[in-house]
C-alpha positions as protocol buffer text, in pm:
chain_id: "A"
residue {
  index: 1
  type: UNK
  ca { x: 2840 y: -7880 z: -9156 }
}
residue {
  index: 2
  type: UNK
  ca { x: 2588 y: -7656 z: -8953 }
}
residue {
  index: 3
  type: UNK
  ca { x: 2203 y: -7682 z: -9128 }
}
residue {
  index: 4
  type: UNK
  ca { x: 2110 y: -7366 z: -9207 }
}
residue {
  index: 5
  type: UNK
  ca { x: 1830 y: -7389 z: -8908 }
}
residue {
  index: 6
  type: UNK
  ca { x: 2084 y: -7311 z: -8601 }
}
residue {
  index: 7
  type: UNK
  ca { x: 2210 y: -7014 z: -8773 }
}
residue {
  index: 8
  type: UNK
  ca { x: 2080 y: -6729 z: -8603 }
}
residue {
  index: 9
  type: UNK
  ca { x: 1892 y: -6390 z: -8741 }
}
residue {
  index: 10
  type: UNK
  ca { x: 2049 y: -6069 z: -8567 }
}
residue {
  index: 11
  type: UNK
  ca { x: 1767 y: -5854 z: -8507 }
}
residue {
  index: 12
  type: UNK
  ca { x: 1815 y: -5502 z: -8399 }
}
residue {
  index: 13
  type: UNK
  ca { x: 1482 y: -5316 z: -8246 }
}
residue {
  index: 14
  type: UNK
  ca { x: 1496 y: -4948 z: -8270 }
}
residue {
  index: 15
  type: UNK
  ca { x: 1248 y: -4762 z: -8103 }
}
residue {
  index: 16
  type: UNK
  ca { x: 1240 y: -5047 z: -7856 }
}
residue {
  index: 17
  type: UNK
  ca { x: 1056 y: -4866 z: -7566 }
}
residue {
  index: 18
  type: UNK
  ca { x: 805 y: -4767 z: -7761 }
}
residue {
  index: 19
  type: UNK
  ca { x: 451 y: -4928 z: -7717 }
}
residue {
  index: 20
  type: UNK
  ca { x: 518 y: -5146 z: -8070 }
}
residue {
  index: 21
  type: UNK
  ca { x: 862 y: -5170 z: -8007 }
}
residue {
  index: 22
  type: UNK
  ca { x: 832 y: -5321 z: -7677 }
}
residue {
  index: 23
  type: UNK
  ca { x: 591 y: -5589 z: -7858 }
}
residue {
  index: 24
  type: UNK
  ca { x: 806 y: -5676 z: -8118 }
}
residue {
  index: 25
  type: UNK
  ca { x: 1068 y: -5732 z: -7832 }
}
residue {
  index: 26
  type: UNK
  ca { x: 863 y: -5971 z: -7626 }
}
residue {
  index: 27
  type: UNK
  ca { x: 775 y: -6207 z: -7949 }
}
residue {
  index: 28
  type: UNK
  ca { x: 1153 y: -6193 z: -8062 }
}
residue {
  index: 29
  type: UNK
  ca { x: 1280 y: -6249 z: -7691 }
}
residue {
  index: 30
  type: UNK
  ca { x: 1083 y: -6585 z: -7733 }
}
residue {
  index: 31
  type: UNK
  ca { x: 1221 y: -6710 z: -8019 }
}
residue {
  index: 32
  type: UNK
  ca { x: 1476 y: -6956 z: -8086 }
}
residue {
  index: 33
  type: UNK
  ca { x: 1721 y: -6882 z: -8316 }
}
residue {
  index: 34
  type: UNK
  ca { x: 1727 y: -6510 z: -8289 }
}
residue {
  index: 35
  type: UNK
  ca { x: 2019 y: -6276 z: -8138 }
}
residue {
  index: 36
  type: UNK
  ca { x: 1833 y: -5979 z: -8054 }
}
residue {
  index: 37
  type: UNK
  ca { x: 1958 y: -5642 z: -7966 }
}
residue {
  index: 38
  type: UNK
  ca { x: 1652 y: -5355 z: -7852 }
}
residue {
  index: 39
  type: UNK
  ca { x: 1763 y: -4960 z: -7862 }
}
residue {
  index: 40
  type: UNK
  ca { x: 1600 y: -4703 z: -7802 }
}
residue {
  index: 41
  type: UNK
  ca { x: 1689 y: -4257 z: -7699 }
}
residue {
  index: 42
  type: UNK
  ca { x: 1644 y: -4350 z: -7325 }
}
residue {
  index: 43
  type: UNK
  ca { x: 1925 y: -4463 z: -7124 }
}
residue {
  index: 44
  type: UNK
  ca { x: 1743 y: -4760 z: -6981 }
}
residue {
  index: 45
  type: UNK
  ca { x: 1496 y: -5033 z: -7117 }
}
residue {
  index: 46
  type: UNK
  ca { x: 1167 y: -5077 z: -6958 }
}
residue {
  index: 47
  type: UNK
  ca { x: 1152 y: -5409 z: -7055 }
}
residue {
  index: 48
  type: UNK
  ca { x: 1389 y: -5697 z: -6902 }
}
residue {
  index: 49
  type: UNK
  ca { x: 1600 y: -6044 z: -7048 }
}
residue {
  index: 50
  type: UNK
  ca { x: 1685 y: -5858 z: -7351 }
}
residue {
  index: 51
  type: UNK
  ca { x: 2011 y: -5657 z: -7466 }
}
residue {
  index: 52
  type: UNK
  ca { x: 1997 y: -5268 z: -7459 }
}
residue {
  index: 53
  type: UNK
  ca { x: 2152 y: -5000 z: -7599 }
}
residue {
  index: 54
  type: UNK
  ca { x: 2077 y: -4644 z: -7616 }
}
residue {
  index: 55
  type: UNK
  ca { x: 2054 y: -4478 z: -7944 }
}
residue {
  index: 56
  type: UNK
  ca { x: 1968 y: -4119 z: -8062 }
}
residue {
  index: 57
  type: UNK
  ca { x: 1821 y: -4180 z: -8444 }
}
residue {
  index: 58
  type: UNK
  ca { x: 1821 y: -3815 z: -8493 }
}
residue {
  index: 59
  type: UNK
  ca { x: 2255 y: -3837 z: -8450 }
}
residue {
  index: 60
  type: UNK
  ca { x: 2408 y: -4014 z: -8782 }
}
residue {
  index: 61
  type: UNK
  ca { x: 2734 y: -4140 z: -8545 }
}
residue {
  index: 62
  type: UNK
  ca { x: 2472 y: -4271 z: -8269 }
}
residue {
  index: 63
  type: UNK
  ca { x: 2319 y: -4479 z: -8545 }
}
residue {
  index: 64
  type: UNK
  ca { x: 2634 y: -4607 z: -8711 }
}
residue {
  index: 65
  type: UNK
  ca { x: 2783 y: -4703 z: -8412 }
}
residue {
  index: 66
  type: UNK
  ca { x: 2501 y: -4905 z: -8246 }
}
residue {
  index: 67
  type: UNK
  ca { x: 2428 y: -5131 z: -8592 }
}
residue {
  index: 68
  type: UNK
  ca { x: 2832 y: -5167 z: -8684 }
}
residue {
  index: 69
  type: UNK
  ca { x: 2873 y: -5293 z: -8348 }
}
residue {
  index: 70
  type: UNK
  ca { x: 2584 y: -5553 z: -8346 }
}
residue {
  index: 71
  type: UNK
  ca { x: 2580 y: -5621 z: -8746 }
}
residue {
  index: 72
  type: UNK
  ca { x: 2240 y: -5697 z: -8770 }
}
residue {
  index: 73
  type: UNK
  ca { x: 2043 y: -5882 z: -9060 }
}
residue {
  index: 74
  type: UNK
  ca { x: 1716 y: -5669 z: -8986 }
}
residue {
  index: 75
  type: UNK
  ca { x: 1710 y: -5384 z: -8843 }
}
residue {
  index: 76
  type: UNK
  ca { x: 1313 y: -5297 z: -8768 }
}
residue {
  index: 77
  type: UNK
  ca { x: 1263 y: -4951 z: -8698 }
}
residue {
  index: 78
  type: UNK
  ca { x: 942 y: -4852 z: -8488 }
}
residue {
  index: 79
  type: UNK
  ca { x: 1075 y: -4515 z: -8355 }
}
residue {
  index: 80
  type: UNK
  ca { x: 886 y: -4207 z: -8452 }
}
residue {
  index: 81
  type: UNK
  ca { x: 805 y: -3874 z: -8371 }
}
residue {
  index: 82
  type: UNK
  ca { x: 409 y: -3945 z: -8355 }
}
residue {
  index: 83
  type: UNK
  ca { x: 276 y: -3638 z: -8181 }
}
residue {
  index: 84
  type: UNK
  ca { x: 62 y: -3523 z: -8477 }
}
residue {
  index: 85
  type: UNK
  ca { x: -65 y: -3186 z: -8318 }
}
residue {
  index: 86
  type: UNK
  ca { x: 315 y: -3140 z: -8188 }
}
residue {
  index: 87
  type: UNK
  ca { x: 462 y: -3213 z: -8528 }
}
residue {
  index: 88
  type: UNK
  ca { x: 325 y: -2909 z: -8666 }
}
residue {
  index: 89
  type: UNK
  ca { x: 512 y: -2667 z: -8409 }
}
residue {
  index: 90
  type: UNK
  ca { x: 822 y: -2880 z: -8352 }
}
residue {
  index: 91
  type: UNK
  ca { x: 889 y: -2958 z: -8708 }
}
residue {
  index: 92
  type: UNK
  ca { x: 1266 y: -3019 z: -8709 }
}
residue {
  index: 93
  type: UNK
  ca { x: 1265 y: -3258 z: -8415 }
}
residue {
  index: 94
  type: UNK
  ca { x: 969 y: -3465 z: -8627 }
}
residue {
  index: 95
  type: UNK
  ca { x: 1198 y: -3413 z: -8950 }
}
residue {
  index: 96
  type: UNK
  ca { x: 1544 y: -3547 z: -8778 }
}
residue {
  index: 97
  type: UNK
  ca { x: 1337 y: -3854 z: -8606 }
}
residue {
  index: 98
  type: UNK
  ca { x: 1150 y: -3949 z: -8856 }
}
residue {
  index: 99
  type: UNK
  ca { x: 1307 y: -3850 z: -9152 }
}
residue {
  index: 100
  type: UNK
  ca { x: 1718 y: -3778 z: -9091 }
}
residue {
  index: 101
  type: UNK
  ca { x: 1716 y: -4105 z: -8857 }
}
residue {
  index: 102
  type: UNK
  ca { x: 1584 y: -4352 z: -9163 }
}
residue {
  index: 103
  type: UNK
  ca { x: 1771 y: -4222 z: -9414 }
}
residue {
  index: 104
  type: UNK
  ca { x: 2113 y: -4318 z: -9155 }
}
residue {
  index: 105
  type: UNK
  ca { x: 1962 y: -4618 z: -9087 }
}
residue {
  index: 106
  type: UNK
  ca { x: 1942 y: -4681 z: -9439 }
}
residue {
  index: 107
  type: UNK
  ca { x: 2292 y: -4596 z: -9527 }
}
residue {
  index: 108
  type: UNK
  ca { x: 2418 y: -4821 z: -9251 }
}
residue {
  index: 109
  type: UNK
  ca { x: 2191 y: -5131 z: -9377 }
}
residue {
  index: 110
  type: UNK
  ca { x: 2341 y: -5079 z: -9707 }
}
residue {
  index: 111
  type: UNK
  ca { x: 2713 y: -5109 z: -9550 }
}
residue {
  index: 112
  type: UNK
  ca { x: 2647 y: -5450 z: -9340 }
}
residue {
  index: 113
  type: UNK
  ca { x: 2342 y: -5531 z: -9597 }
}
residue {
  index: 114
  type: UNK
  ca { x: 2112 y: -5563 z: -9318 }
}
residue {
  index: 115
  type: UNK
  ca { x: 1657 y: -5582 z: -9427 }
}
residue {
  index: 116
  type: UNK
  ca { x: 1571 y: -5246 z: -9306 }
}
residue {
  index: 117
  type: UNK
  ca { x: 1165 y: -5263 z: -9198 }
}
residue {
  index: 118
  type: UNK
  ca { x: 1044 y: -4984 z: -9143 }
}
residue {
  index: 119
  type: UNK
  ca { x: 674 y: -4888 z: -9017 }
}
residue {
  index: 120
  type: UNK
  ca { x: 491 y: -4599 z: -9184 }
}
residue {
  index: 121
  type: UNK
  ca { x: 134 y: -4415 z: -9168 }
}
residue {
  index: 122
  type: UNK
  ca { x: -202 y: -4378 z: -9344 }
}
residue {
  index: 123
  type: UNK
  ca { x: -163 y: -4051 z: -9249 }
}
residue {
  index: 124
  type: UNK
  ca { x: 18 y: -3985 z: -9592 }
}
residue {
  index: 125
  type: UNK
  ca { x: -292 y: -3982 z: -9730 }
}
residue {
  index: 126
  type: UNK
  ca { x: -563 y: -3676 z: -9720 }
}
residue {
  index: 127
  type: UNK
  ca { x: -862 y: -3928 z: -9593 }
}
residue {
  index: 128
  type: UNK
  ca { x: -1079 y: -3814 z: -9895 }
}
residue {
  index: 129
  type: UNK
  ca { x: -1100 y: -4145 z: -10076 }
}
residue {
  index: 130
  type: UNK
  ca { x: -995 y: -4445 z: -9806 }
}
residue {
  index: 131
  type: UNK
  ca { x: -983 y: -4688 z: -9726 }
}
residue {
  index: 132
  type: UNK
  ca { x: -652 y: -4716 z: -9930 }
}
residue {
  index: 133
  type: UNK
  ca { x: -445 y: -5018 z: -10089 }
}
residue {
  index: 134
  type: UNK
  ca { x: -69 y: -5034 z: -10147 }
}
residue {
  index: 135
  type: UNK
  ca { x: -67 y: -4841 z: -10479 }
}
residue {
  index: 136
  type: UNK
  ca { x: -279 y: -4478 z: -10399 }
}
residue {
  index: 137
  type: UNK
  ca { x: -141 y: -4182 z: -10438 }
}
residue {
  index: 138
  type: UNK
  ca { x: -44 y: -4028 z: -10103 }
}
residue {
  index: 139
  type: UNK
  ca { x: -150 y: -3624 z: -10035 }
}
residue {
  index: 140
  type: UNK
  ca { x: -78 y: -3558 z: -9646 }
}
residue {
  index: 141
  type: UNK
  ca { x: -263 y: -3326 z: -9456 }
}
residue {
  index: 142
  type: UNK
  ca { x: -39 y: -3285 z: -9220 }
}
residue {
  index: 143
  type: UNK
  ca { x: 357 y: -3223 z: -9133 }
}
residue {
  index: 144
  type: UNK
  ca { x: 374 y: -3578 z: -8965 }
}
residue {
  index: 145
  type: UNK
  ca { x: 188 y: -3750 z: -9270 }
}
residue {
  index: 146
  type: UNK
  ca { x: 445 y: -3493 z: -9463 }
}
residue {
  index: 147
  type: UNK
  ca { x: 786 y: -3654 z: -9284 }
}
residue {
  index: 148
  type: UNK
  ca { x: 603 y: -4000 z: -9271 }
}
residue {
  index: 149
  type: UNK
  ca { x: 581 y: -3977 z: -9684 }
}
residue {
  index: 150
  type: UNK
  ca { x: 943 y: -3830 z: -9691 }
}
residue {
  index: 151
  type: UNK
  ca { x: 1055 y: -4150 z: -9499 }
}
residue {
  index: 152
  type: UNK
  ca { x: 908 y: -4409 z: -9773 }
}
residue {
  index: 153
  type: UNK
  ca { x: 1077 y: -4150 z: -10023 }
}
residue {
  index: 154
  type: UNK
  ca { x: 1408 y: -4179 z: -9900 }
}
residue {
  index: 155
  type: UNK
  ca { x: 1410 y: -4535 z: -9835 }
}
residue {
  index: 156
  type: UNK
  ca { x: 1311 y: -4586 z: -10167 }
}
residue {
  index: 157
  type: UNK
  ca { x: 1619 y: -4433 z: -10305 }
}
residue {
  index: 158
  type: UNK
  ca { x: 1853 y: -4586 z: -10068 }
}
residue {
  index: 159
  type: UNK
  ca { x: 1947 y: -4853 z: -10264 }
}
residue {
  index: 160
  type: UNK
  ca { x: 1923 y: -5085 z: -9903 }
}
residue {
  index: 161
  type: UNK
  ca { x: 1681 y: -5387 z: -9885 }
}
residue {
  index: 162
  type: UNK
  ca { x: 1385 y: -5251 z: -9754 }
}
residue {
  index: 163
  type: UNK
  ca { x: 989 y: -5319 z: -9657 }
}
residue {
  index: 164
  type: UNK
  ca { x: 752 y: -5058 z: -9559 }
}
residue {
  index: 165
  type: UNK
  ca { x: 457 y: -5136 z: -9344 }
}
residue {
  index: 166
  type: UNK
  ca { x: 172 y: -4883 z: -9325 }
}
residue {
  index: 167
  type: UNK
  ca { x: -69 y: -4900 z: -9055 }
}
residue {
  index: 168
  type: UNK
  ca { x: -346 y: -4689 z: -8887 }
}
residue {
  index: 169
  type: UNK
  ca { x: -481 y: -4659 z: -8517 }
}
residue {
  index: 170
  type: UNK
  ca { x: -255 y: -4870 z: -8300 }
}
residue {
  index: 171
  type: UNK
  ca { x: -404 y: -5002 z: -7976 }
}
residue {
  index: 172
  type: UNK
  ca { x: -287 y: -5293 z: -7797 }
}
residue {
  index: 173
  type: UNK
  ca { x: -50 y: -5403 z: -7463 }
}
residue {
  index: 174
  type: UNK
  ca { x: 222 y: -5194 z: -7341 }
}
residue {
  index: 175
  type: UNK
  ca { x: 402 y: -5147 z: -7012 }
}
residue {
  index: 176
  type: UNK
  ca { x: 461 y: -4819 z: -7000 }
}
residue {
  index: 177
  type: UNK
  ca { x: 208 y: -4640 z: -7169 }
}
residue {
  index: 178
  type: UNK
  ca { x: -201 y: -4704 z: -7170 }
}
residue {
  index: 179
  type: UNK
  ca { x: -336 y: -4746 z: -7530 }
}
residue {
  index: 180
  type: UNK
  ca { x: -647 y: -4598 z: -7667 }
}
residue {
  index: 181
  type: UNK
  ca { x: -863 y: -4897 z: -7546 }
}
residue {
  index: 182
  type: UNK
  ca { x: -676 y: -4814 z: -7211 }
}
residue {
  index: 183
  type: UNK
  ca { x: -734 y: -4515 z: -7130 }
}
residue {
  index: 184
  type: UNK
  ca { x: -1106 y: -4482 z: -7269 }
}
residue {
  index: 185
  type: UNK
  ca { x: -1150 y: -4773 z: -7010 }
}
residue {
  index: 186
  type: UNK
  ca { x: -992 y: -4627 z: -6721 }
}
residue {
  index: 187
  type: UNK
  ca { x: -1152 y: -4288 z: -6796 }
}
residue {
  index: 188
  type: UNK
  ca { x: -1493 y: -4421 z: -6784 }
}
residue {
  index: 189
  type: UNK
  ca { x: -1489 y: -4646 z: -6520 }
}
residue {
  index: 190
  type: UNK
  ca { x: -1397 y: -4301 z: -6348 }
}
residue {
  index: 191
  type: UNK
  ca { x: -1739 y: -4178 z: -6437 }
}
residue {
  index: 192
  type: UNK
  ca { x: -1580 y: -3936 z: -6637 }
}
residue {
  index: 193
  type: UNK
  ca { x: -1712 y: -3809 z: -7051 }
}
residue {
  index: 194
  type: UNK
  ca { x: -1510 y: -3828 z: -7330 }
}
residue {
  index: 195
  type: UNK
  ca { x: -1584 y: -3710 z: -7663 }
}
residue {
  index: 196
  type: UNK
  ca { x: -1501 y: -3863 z: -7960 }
}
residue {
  index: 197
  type: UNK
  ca { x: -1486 y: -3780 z: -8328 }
}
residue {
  index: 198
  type: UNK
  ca { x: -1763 y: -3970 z: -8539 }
}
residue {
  index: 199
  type: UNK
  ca { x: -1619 y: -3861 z: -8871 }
}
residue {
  index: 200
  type: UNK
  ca { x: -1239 y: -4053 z: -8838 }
}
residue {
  index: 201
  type: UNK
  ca { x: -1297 y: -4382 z: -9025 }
}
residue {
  index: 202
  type: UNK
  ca { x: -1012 y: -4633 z: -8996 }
}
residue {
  index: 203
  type: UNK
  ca { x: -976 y: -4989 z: -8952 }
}
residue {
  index: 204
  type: UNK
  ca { x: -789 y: -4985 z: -8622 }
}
residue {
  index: 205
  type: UNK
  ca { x: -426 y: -5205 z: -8594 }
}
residue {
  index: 206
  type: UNK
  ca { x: -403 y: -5398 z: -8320 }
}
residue {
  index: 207
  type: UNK
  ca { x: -32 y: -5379 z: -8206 }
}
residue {
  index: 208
  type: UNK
  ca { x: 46 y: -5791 z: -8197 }
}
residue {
  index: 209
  type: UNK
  ca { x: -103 y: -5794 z: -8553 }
}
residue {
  index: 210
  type: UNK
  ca { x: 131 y: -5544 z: -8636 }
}
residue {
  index: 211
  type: UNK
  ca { x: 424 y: -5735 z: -8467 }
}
residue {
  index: 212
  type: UNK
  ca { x: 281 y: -6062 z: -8646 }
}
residue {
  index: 213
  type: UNK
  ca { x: 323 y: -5892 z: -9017 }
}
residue {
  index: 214
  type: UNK
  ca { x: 663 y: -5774 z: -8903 }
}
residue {
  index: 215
  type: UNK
  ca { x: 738 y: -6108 z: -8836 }
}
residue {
  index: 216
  type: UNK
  ca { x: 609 y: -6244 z: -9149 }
}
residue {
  index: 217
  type: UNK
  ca { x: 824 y: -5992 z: -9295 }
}
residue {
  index: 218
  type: UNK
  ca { x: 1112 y: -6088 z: -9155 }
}
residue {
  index: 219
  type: UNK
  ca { x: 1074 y: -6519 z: -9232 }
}
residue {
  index: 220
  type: UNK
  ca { x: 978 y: -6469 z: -9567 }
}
residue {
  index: 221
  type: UNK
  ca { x: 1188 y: -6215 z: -9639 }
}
residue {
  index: 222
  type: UNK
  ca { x: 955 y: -6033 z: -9797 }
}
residue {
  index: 223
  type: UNK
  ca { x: 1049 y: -5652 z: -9908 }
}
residue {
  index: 224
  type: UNK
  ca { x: 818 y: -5383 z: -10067 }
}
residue {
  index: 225
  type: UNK
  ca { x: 513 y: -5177 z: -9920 }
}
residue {
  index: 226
  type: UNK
  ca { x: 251 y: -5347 z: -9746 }
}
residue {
  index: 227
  type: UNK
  ca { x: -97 y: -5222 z: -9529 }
}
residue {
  index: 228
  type: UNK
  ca { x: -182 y: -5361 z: -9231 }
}
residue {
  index: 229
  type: UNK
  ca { x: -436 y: -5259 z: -8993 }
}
residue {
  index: 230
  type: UNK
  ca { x: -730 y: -5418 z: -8846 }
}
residue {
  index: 231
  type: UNK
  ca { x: -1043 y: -5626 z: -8977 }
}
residue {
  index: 232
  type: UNK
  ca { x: -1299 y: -5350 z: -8912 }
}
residue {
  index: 233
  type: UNK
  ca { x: -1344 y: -5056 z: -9087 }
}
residue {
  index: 234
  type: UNK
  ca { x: -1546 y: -4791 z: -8813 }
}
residue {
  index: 235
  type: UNK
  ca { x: -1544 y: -4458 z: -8681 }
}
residue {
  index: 236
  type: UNK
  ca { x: -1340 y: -4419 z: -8390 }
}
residue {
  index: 237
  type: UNK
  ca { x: -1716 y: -4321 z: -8205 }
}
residue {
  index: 238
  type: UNK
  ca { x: -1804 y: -4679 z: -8292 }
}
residue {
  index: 239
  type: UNK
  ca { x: -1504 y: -4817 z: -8206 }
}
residue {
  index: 240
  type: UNK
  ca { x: -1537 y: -4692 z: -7869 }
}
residue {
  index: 241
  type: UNK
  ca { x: -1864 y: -4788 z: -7839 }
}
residue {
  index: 242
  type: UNK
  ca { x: -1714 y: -5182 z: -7871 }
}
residue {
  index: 243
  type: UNK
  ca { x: -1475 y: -5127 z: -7596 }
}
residue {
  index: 244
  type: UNK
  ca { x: -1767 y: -4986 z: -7433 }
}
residue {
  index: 245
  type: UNK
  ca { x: -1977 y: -5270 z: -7444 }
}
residue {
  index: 246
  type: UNK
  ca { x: -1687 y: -5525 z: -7408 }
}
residue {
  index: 247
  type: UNK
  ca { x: -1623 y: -5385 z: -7065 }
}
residue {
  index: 248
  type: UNK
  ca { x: -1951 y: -5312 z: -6960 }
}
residue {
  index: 249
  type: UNK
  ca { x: -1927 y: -4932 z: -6966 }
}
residue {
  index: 250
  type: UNK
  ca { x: -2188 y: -4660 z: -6972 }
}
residue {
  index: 251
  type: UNK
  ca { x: -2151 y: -4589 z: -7311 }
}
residue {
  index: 252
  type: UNK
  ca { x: -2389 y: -4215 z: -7247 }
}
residue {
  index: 253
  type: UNK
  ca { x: -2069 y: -4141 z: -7063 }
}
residue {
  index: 254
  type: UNK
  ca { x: -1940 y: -4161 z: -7502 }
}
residue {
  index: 255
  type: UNK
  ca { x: -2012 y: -3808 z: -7668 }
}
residue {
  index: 256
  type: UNK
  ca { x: -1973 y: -3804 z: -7997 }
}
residue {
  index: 257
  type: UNK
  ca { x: -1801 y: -3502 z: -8223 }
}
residue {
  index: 258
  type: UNK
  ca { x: -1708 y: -3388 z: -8565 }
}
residue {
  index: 259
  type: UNK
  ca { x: -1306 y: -3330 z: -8627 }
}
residue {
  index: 260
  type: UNK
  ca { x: -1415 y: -2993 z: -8648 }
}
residue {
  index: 261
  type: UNK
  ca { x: -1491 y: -2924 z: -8315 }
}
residue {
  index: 262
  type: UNK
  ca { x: -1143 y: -3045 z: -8160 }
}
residue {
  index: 263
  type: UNK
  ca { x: -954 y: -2762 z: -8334 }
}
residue {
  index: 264
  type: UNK
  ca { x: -699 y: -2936 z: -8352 }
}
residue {
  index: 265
  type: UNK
  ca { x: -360 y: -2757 z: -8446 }
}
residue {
  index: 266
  type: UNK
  ca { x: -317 y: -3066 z: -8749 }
}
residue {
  index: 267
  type: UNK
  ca { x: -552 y: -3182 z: -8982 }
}
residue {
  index: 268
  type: UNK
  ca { x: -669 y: -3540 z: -8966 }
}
residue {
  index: 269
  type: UNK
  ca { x: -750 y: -3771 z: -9254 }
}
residue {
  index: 270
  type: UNK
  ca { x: -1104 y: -3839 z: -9225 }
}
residue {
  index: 271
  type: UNK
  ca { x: -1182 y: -4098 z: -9490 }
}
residue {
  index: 272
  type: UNK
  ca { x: -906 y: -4357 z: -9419 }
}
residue {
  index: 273
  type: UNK
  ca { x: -826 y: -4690 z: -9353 }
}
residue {
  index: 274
  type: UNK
  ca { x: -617 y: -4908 z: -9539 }
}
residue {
  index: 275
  type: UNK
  ca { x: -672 y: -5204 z: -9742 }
}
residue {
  index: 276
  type: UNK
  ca { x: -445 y: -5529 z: -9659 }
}
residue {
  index: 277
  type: UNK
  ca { x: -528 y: -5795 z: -9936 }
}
residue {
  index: 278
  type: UNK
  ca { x: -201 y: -5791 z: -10015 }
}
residue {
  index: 279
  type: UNK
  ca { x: -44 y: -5847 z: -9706 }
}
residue {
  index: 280
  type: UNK
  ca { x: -278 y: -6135 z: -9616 }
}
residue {
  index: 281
  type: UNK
  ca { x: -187 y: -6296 z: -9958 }
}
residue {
  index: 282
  type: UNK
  ca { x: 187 y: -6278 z: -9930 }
}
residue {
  index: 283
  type: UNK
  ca { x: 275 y: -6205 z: -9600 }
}
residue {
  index: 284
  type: UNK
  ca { x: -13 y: -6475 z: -9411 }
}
residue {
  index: 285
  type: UNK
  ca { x: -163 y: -6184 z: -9233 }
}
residue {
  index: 286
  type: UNK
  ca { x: -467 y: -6305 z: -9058 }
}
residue {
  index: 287
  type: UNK
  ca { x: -575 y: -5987 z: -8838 }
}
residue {
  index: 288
  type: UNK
  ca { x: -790 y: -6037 z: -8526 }
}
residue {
  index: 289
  type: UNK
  ca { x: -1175 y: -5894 z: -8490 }
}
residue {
  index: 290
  type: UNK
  ca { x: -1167 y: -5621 z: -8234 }
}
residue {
  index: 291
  type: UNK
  ca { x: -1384 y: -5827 z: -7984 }
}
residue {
  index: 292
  type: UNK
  ca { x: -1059 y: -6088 z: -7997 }
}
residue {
  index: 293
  type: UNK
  ca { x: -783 y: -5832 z: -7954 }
}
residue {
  index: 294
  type: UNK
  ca { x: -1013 y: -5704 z: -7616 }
}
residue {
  index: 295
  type: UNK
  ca { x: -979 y: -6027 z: -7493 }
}
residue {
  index: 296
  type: UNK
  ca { x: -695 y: -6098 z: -7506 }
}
residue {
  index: 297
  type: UNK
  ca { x: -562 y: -5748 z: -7389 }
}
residue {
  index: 298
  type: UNK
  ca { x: -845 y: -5813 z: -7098 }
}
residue {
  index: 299
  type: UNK
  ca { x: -673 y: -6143 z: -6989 }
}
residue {
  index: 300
  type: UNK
  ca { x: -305 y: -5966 z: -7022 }
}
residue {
  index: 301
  type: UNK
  ca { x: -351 y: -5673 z: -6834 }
}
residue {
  index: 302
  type: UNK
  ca { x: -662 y: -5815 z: -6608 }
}
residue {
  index: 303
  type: UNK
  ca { x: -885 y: -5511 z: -6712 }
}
C-alpha cells in the first residue's frame, strides 16, 4: 500500500506571472510532493522549471479547460484586475477578472472538488474604522473594493470548498515587476522626490508572508476568511521613511501628502489595516517586522 505521504497535491497557480503568483510558484516548485501547474493570460511564463499554461479567467471555456485537464486539488487564484484608479473607468474588464473569472473557477472546483483559495482586499472596507478583523462589515469606496467584495460574495454561494485571504499593501520580490520598496529605492537613489500620502494607515503584507499563509492554507486544509498582512500598523509616509533609513536614503528627498491632494480618480480607504489574530492562531502565521522582510529582499535582489 502507498502511505498517504508520496501522494501528491495538484496545485494549479492562476495568476502565475503576477508578482504573488510568481512567489507562490517558487515555494511550490521546491516542494516535494507537489504536481504543480502555473497559468496565467500571457502566452509565456516569466518564470522557468515549472509547467505553463495560458489562461484567460475572464473566458468561462478558457477556465474549464485548463483545470479539467490538470484536475487539481487547489486551485489558488492570485489574478486580479488591481489597477484601482483604472477600475473605475474600465469597469467591465475589472468585473469579468475579478468577478466573472472566480465565480468559473468556482463552478469548476465544485465539478473536480478542487480547495479554491482565493486572495481578496481590505479595500472592501471604507477605512473609517480599521484596522479590521475577519468579521467587520465591509462598505467599499471604490469599484475595485466593489468587485473585490462581489468575489467573497459569490464564492460564498458557490457551494465549492473555499478560503478567502484578505490582505493589504503587498511589497516583496518579483522578477518582472519592482515593488513599492523597489521603486521608492530606485527613485531616490536617482535623487529624485516622491510624495507620499501620510493619511493611508495599513499594516503592509509582505508577499512571502502572504505565500506562507497560503501555504498554511493549503497543509491544514483550512477553509473560511482569514487577514493577513504585516506586523506594523503605519502610514505609508512612515513606511517609507523605514525603507529610507534601511537603505541609507535621503529621506528630505520623502514629501509627505494628504489623499486629498493626489486626486485620485478612486477613493482610498484611509483608516485600514487588518487584524490577523486569527490567522496566526489557526493558520501558524508568524509575519516578519518590516526591517526583516528589507533584508531579506536586500540579500535577494542585492539592493
Amino acid at each position: 500500500m502507498f502511505s498517504h505521504d508520496i501522494i501528491k497535491k495538484r496545485i494549479l497557480v492562476i495568476g502565475a506571472n503576477g508578482m504573488l503568483g510568481q512567489r507562490v510558484i517558487r515555494f511550490y516548485s521546491k516542494q516535494e510532493n507537489v504536481e504543480l501547474l502555473g497559468s496565467s493570460i500571457e502566452p509565456e511564463p516569466v518564470y522557468k522549471n515549472t509547467e505553463y499554461v495560458c489562461c484567460d479567467l475572464s473566458k468561462r471555456e478558457s477556465v474549464k479547460k485548463v483545470v479539467y485537464d490538470f484536475y487539481p486539488d487547489f486551485i489558488i487564484n492570485t489574478a486580479a484586475y488591481t489597477n484601482v484608479d483604472k477600475c473605475e473607468v474600465e469597469r467591465e474588464t475589472a468585473w469579468k477578472t475579478n468577478v466573472k473569472g472566480v465565480e468559473y473557477i468556482a463552478e469548476v472546483c465544485r465539478v473536480v472538488d478542487a480547495h479554491f483559495i482565493h486572495i481578496s482586499t481590505d479595500y472592501i472596507f471604507d477605512g473609517t474604522k480599521g484596522p479590521y478583523d475577519e468579521t467587520a462589515i465591509p462598505n467599499p469606496l471604490g469599484y475595485y473594493g466593489r468587485t473585490k467584495l462581489a468575489s467573497e460574495n459569490a464564492l460564498k454561494i458557490s457551494g465549492s470548498i473555499y478560503t478567502i485571504l484578505r490582505t493589504n499593501v503587498l511589497y516583496g520580490i518579483a522578477e518582472s515587476r519592482p515593488d513599492f520598496v523597489r521603486w521608492l529605492v530606485n527613485t531616490i537613489r536617482k535623487s529624485e522626490k516622491v510624495r507620499i500620502v501620510i493619511d493611508q494607515i495599513n499594516n503592509p503584507t509582505f508577499i512571502d508572508d502572504l505565500v506562507q499563509a497560503i501555504s498554511k492554507a493549503v497543509e491544514f486544509n483550512k477553509q473560511g476568511i482569514y487577514n493577513i498582512g504585516g506586523k506594523e500598523f503605519l502610514s505609508r509616509y512612515d513606511f517609507s521613511l523605514k525603507i529610507a533609513d534601511y537603505f541609507n536614503l535621503d529621506k528630505n528627498l520623502i514629501l509627505p501628502i494628504k489623499t486629498s491632494e493626489l486626486n485620485q480618480p478612486a477613493q482610498r480607504p484611509l483608516k485600514s489595516g487588518l487584524i490577523t489574530l486569527k490567522a496566526e492562531t489557526e493558520l501558524d502565521y508568524k509575519p516578519l517586522s518590516v526591517i526583516e522582510s528589507l533584508a531579506m529582499m536586500k540579500k535577494e535582489l542585492s539592493l
